[in-house]
N, C-alpha and C positions, 0 to 999 in steps of 0.2 A: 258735799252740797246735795240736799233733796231735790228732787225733781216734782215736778206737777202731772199728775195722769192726764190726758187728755186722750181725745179722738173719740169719733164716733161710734155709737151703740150697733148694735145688729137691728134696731127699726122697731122689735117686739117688746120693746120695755123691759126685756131679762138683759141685762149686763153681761156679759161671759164672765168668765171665772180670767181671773190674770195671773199667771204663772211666769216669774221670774219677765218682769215687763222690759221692753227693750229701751232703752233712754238714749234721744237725742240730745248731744253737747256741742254748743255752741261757743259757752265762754270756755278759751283755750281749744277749739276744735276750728271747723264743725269735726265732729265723728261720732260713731253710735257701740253703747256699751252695749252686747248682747249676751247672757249671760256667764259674766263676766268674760268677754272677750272685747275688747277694743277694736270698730272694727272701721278701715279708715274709708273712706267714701269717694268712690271714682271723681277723678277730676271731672269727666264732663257732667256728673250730676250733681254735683256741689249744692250748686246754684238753686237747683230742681227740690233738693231737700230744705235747704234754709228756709225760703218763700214758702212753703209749706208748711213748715216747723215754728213759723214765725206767724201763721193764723193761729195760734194757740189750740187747733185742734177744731178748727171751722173748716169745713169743706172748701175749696175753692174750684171755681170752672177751669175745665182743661184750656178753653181756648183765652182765658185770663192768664192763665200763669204761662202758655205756648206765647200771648202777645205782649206780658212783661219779661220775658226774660229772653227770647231771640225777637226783637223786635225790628230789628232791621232787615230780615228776609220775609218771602211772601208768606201767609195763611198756612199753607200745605206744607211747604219745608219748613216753620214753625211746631205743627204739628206732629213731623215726622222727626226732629228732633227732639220731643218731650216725649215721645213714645222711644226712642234711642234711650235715653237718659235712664227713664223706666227701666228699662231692658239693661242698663248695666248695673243699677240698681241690685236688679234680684242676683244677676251673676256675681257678684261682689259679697251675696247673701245678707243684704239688707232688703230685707223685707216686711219693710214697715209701712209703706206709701198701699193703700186702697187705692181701687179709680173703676169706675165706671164708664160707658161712652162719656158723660159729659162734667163728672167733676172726677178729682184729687181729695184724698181725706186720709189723715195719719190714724196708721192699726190701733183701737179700743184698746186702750191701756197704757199707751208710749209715754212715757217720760218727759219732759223737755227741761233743762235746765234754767233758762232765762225765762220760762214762764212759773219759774219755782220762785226766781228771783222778785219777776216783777208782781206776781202776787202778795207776796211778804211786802214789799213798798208799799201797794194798794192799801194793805189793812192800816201800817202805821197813817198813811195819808188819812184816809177815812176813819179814825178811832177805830177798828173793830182790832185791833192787833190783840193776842192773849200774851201771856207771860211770857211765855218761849220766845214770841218774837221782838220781846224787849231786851237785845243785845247784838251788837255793832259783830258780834261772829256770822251773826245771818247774812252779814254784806259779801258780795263776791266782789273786790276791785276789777274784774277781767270785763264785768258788767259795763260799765262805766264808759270801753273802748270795746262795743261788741265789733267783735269781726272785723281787726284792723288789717288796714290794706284791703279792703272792698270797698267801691267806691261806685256803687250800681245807686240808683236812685232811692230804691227802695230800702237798702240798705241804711244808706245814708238818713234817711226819716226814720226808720225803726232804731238805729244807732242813736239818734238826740232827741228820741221820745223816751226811748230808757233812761239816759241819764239825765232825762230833769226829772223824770219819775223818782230816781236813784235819789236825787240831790233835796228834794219835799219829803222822800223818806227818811234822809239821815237829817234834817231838820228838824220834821215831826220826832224819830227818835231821841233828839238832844232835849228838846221841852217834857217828852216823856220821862226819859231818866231823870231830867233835874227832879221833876214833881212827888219822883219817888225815894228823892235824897241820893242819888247814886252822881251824883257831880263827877267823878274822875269819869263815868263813862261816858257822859252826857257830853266834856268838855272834849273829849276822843271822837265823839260822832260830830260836833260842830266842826272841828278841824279836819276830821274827815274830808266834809262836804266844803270847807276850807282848801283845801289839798286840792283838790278838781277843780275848783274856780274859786282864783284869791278873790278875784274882783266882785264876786254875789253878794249882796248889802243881806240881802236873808242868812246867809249862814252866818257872815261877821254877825248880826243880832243875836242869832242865835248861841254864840258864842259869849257875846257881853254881855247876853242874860242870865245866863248859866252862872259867870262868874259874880255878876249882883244877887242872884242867889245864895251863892252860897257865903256872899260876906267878903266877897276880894276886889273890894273897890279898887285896889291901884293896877290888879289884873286888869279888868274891865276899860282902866281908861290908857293902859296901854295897849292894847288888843284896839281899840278906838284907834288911838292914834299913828300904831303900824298900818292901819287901814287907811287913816285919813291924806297920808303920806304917799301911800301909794297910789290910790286912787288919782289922786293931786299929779303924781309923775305920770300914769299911761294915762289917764285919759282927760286931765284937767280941768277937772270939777269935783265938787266938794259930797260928801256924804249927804244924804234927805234929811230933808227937818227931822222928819220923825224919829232916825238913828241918833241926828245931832241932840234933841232934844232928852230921848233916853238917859245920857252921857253930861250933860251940860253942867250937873250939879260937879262932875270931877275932872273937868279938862282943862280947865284952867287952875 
């Protein structure tokens, strides 16, 4: 899986030079690959790195990230936990966290894996994707369930802004591949996004479009009707005109 560079500049407009950059891993982590060591991340700074890693390489203030993440004790013992944290951090030989007196900012050049991810969604969403990123190996499933079993607030909102990001990506990829004749993969990325949420009336489209594409009417209006059935048993109501209308010609 590629990673995305981020973090901050040295402020003079020259870049540094990046030798052998360290990447934060999120899906299937957290933990930081430094070259090439695996290296696992004190428990009490967990927390301290995610929230950080998870600004895709935007500064954030100290006393923002000390008042979301011990939020139940005073100002001062806040602070002097995120400067703890810090401190085990480097001892650990993670040494990727910048800070100044009054922000946090990930080392010029770090890695992050889920902003590798959610960039590649970004482009299919907005057409700008180039070739490479037309093919369902770009997806990581771990994406999908970042960092399960955390259940912090922030977590939980970055957790299900990814995967509807994920689920408009493998979307857009499935209208992409049909367009370019590649149906077996097109119909791999609708079920994809299928796979994650039976019940989304967008991917089921996406799916019965793919198959009217490529000429497999009796695909299409069973793919309709596995949906129309279920939908009918969890939640008791019928599929949108506009899916029904798509399909109308072969369901009866």
């Amino acid at each position: 899986m590629s990673s995305l560079l981020v973090g901050r500049d040295t402020g003079d407009g020259v870049a540094p030079a990046i030798e052998r950059a360290p990447s934060v891993c999120l899906l299937d982590g957290p933990y930081v690959m430094d070259d090439e060591r695996r290296l696992p991340v004190p428990e009490g700074s967990e927390r301290l790195l995610v929230f950080v890693a998870l600004r895709n390489g935007h500064a954030v203030s100290r006393r923002k990230v000390a008042g979301t993440l011990w939020p139940s004790v005073p100002d001062d013992r806040a602070a002097g936990n995120l400067r703890t944290a810090l401190w085990r951090l480097r001892c650990s030989g993670i040494e990727i966290l910048e800070a100044d007196r009054h922000t946090l900012w990930l080392r010029f050049g770090t890695r992050i894996d889920v902003a590798a991810v959610e960039q590649w969604a970004g482009r299919l969403v907005d057409g700008t994707a180039g070739p490479d990123d037309v093919s369902l190996r770009r997806f990581h499933p771990a994406a999908i369930e970042l960092l399960p079993g955390w259940y912090d607030d922030w977590v939980v909102f970055e957790r299900e802004r990814l995967r509807q990001r994920l689920l408009h990506a493998l979307e857009a990829l499935s209208r992409r591949l049909a367009d370019e004749g590649r149906f077996g993969e097109a119909v791999e990325a609708a079920m994809t996004a299928i796979d994650i949420d039976p019940l989304r009336e967008s991917a089921q489209r996406s799916l019965i479009l793919v198959h009217l594409c490529e000429g497999n009417l009796a695909e299409a209006r069973r793919a309709y009707l596995q949906y129309a059935r279920r939908l009918r048993a969890e939640l008791g109501v019928a599929p949108s005109a506009q899916l029904i209308g798509l399909v109308r010609p072969w369901i009866h």
